[in-house]
C-alpha positions in Angstrom: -56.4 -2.3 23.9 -55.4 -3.9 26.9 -53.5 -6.4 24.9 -51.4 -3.8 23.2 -50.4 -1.8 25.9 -48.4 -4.6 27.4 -47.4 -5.7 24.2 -45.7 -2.1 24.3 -44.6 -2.3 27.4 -43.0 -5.2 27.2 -40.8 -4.0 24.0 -39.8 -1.0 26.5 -38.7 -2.9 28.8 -36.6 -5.3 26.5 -35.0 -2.0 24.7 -34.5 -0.5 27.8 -32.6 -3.9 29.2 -30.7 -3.8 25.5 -28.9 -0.1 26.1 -28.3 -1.1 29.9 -26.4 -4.3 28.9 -23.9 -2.2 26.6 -20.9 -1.7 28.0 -19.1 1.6 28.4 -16.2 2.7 25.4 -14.9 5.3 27.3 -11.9 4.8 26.5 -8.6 7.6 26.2 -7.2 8.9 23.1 -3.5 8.5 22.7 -2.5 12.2 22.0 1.5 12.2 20.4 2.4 16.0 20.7 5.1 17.4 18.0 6.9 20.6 18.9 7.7 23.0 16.1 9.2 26.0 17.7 12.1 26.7 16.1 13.2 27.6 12.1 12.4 25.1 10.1 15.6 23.4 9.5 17.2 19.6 8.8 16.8 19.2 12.2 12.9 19.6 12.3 12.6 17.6 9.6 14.7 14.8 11.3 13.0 15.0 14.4 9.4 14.7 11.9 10.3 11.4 11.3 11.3 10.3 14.6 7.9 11.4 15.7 5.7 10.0 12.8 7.4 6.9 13.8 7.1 6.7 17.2 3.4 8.0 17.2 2.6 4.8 15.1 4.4 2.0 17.2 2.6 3.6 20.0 -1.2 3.3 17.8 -1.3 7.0 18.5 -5.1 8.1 18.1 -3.9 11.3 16.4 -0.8 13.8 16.2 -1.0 17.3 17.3 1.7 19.6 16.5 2.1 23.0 18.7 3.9 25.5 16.5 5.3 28.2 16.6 7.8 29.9 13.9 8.4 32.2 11.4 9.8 29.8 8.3 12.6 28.2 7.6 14.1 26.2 4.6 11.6 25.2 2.0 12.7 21.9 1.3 12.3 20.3 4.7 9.1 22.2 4.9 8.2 20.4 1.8 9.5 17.3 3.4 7.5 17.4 6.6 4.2 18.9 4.5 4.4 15.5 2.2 4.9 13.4 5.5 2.0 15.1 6.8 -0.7 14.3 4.0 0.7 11.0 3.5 -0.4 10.4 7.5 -2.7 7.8 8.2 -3.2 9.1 12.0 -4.8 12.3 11.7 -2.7 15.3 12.1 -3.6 18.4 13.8 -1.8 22.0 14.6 -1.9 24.1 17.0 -1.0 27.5 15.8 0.8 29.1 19.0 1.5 32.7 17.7 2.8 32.1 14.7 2.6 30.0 11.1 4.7 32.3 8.3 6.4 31.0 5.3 7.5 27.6 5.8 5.3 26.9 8.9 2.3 28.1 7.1 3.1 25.2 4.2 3.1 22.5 7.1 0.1 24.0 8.7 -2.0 24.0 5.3 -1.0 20.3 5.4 -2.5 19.4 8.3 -6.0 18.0 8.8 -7.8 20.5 10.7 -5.5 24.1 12.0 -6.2 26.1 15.8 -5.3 28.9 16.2 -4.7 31.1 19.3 -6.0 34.5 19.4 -3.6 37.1 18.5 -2.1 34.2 16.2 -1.1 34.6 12.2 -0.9 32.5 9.2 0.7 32.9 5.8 3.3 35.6 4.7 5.0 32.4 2.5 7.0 34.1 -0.1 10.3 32.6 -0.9 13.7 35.2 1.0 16.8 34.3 1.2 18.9 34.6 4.2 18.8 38.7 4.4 15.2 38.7 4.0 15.4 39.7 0.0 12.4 37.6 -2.0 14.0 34.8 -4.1 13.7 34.7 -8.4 10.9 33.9 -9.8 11.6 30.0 -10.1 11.5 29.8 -6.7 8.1 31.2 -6.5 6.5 29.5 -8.8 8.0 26.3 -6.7 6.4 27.1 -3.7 3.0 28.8 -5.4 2.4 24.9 -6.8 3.5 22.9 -3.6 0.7 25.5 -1.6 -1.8 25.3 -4.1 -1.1 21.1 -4.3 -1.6 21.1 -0.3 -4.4 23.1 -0.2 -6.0 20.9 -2.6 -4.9 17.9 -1.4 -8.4 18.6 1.1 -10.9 18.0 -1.4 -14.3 20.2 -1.2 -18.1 19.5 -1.9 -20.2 19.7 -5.2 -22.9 22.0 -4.9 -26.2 21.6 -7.0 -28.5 24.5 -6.9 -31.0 23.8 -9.2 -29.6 24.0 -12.7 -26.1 24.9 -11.9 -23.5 22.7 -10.1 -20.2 24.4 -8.7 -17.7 23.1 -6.6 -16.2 24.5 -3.4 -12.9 24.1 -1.8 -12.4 23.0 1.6 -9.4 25.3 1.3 -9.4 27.6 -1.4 -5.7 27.0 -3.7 -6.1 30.7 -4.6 -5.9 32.0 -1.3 -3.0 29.6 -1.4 -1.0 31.0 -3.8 -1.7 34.8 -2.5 -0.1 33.8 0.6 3.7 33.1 -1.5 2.8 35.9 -4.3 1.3 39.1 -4.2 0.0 39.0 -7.9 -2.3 37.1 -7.2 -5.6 39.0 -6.6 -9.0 37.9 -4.6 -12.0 40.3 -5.1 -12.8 41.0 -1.2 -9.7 38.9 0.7 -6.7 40.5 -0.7 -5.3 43.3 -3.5 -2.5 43.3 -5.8 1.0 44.0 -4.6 0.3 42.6 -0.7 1.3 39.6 0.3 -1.6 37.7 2.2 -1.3 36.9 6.1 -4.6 35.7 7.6 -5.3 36.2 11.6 -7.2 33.2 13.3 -11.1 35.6 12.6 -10.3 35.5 8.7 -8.6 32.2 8.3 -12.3 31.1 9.8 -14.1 32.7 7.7 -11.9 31.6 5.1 -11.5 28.0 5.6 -8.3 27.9 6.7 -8.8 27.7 10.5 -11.5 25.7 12.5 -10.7 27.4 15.6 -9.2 29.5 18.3 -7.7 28.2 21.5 -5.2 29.4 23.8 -3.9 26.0 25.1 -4.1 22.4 23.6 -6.4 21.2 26.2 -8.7 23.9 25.2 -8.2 21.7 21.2 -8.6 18.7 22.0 -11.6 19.6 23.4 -13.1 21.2 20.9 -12.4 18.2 18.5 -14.4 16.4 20.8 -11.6 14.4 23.0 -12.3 14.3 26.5 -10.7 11.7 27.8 -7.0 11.2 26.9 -3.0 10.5 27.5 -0.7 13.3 25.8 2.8 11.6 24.6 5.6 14.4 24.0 8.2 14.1 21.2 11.6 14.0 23.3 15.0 13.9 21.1 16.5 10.6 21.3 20.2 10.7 23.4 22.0 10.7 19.8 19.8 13.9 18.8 20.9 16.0 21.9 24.6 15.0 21.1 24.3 16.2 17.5 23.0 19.4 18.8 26.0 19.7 21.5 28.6 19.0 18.6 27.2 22.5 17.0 27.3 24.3 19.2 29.9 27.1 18.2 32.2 26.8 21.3 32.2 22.9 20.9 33.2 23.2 17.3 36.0 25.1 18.3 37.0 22.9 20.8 36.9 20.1 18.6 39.5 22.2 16.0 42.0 22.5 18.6 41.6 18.9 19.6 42.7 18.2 15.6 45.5 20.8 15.8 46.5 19.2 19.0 46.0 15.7 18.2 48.3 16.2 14.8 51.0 18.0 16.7 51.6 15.7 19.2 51.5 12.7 16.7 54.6 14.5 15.3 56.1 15.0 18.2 55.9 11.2 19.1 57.3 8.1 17.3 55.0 6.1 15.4 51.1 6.1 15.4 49.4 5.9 18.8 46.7 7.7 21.2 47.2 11.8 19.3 46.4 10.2 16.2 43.5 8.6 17.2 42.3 11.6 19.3 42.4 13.9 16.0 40.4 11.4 14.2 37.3 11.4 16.6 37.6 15.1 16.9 37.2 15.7 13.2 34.7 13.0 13.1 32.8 14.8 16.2 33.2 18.1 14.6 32.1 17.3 10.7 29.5 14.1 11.6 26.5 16.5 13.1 27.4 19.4 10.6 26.2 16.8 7.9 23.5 15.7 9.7 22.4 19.0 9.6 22.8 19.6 6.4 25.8 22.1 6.6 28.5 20.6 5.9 28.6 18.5 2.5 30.7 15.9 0.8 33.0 18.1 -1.4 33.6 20.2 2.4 34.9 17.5 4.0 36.6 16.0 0.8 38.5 19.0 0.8 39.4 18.8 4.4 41.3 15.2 3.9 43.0 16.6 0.8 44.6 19.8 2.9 45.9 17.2 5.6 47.1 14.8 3.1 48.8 17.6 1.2 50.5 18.8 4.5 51.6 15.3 5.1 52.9 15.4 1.9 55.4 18.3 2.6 56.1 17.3 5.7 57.1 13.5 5.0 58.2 13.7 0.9 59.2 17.4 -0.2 61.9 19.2 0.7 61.5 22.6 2.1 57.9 24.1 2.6 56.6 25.2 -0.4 53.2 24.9 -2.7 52.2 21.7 -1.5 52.2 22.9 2.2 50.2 26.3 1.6 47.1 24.5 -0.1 47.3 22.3 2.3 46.8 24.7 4.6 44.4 26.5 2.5 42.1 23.5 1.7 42.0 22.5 5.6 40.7 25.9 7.0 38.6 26.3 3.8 37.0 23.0 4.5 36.5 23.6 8.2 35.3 27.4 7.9 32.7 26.0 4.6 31.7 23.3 7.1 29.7 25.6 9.9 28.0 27.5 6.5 25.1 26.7 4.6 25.4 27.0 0.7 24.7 25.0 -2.3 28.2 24.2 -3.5 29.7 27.4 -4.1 26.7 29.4 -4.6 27.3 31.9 -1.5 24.5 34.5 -2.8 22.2 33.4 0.4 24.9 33.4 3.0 24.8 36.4 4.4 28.2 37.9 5.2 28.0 37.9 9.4 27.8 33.8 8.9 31.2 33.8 7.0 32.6 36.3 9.0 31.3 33.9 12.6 32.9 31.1 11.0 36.3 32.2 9.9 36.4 33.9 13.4 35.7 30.3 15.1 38.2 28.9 12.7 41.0 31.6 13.4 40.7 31.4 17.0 39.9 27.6 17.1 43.7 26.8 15.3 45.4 29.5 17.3 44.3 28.5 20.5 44.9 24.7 19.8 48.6 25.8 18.3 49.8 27.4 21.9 47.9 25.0 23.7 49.6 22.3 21.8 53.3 23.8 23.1 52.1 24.0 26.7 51.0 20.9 26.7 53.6 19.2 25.4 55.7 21.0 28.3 53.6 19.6 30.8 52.8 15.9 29.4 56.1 15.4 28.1 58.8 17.0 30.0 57.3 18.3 33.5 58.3 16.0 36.9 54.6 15.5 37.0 54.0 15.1 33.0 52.1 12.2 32.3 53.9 10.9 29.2 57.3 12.0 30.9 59.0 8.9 30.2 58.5 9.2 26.6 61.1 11.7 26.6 64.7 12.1 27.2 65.3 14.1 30.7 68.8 13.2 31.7 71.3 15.5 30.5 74.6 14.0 28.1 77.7 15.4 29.6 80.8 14.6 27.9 82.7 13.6 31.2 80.4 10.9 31.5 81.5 9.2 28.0 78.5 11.2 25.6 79.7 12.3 22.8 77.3 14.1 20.4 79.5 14.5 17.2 81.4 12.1 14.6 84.9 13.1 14.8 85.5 11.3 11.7 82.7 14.1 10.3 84.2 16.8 11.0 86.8 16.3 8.5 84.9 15.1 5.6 84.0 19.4 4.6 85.1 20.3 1.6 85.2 16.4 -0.1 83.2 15.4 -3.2 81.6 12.3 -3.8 78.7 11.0 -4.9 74.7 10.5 -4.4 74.4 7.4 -3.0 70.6 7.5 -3.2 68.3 10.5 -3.9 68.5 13.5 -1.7 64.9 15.0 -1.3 66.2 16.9 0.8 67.6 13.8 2.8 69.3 10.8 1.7 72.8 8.9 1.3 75.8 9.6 0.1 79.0 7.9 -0.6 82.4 9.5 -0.1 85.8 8.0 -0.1 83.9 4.1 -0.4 82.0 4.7 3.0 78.3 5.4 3.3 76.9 8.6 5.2 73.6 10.4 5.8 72.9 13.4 4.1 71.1 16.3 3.5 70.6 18.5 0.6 71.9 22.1 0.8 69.6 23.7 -2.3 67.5 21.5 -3.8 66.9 18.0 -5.1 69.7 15.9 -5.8 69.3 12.7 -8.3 71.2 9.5 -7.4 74.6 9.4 -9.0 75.1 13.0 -9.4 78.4 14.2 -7.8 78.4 16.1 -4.8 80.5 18.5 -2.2 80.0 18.6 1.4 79.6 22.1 2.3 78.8 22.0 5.7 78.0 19.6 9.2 76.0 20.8 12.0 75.0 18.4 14.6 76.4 15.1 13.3 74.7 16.2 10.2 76.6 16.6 6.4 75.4 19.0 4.7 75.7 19.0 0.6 75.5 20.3 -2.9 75.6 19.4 -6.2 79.3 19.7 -7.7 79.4 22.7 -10.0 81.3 22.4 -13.1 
């Protein structure tokens, strides 16, 4: 007896020396925090990626997103849902308030959902911009990309005896009644009511493991005491992008374009106001496509209104069809640019957006018109103007030996010749043997075709075809 007490002892004592020895794992969980407060747009979906990423060069233990919003576009939600599941750090939400439409796809998504008290989540039925539900197809779109996410969770087999069932994790009914209000659930929800859970029935329904009121109080009740939270920031480039949208800076940018072509006319060859109106279109229509608002065909039609200008301008005579689509395409371009549409499928812009843009648009080119004559005032002719030497300041007397007309002009009115070259509406012609510049009174004139001088106005012939 004696023997096997020590015997027993002895094993104590070598067990107990065993768990001494071990040494402590203690060690902090590496919390990456995602913030979704805001409408699910491009921009959440960007800033997704940039945090997925960044959470796993960091080795991030898991991801915890604190949300907070009442939809957004379906197709980054779909985006950021499919990112989500496809996580190999676990992802968690925190439902601050609010999880509707869009929010509650990405939510469904996630590994295990909080909610605070007070909170909601579903209410996923596919609206357009004026709050009207969306056809049918649209629907049945989202009723399959909810039921697919809310399977995506598995569930246990059951064996009770004979009979084996199977039980969702989350149910991909309850699912579905959150986009369509068909869809009926003896005891959760009836026909004709969309479903919206609060944090007490999303529990009891297996779409919520808790309430909490602040993400300490989560982690903790996931069991992480110990741990270093790492906040998604936008990167320098992000915060740019969302300066250049801002309304006022889009504006801006318009009257830097206005201005920039202006002065490039009012100068000789291509320098600085050329280059100025470049980088303000590129600042204004850059971010607009990262955000998905302005598209290719927008912009495309942006170029073709300024080449079409140029083309009146430089190559036709007068100011006709050329110049007024140019026009046209340029403010359509720039006013299509700040709103969101599929091509030219307008039925979910809703009409204040048009009427915000055309109003930025409008005021935007006005502005940038006058302030494009003032300036030129100041930079180019003012004692103080910075480009003053550009211009001509000193005034051409004819006592001092100026003198600002061809005699030998004046008294070729009322001679015919000929089109030297082709008068659109400028070109040469050729009268009594000698050579002249020229412009055309009415019209193109082809080379060869005889002609009258009608008129001269500041050194300048004037001239029409010969009548017969």
């Amino acid at each position: 007896m004696k023997q096997v007490l020590m015997l027993f002892v002895l094993c104590a004592a070598i067990a107990g020396q065993s768990v001494w020895a071990q040494p402590t794992t203690n060690k902090k969980k590496l919390v990456y925090q995602l913030n979704i407060k805001q409408n699910i747009m491009p921009k959440t979906w960007r800033d997704t990626q940039h945090a997925f990423a960044e959470a796993d060069s960091l080795n991030a233990d898991l991801l915890l997103i604190h949300m907070n919003t009442y939809g957004g576009t379906v197709l980054d939600a779909d985006s950021i849902r499919t990112k989500i599941l496809n996580s190999p750090i676990p992802v968690y939400v925190f439902i601050d308030n609010n999880a509707a439409s869009a929010g509650a796809l990405i939510s469904i998504a996630c590994d295990s959902i909080y909610m605070r008290k007070g909170g909601s989540i579903g209410a996923a039925t596919v609206v357009n911009q004026t709050g009207e539900k969306m056809p049918d197809k649209y629907q049945s779109y989202m009723r399959s990309i909810m039921r697919a996410t809310a399977e995506s969770h598995g569930g246990d087999t059951i064996i009770s005896g004979q009979d084996t069932t199977f039980r969702w994790f989350r149910d991909p009914k309850i699912a579905e009644a959150m986009v369509d209000e068909r869809v009926y659930i003896a005891g959760i929800t009836d026909t004709g009511k969309v479903l919206t859970f609060t944090p007490a029935e999303a529990i009891k329904h297996g779409y919520c493991e808790g309430t909490a009121e602040s993400i300490p109080e989560v982690l903790r009740k996931i069991g992480v005491e110990e741990y270093e939270i790492v906040e998604y920031q936008p990167s320098f480039i992000e915060k740019i992008i969302g300066f250049l949208v801002n309304p006022i800076v889009s504006g801006l940018l318009i009257m830097a374009i206005i201005g920039g072509i202006y002065f490039e006319l009012q100068t000789p060859g291509i320098g600085f106001p050329l280059g100025l109106a470049i980088v303000a279109a590129v600042a204004y229509f850059a971010p607009l496509y990262l955000e998905g608002l302005a598209a290719n065909w927008e912009i495309l039609l942006f170029i073709i209104g300024l080449i079409l200008i140029a083309i009146e301008i430089f190559v036709l005579p007068g100011f006709g069809i050329a110049g007024m689509l140019g026009i046209l395409f340029t403010f359509t371009g720039l006013v299509l640019s700040l709103v969101e549409n599929v091509v030219f499928n307008f039925e979910n812009v809703k009409p204040d957006k048009i009427l915000t843009a055309m109003t930025t648009v409008i005021v935007a080119l006005f502005a940038g018109f006058l302030a494009s004559l003032f300036l030129s005032k100041e930079l180019f002719t003012a004692e103080s103007g910075v480009f003053r030497n550009l211009s001509l300041h000193e005034t051409q007397e004819k006592e001092r030996g100026f003198v600002g007309v061809d005699t030998q002009i004046k008294s070729l009115q009322g001679k015919s010749g000929v089109a030297y070259t082709v008068l659109r509406p400028s070109g040469k012609v050729q009268i009594e043997g000698k050579i002249y510049d020229a412009v055309s009174n009415l019209g193109m004139i082809d080379k060869g075709e005889e002609i009258v001088v009608v008129k001269d106005e500041a050194a300048q012939l004037y001239v029409e075809k010969m009548h017969a």
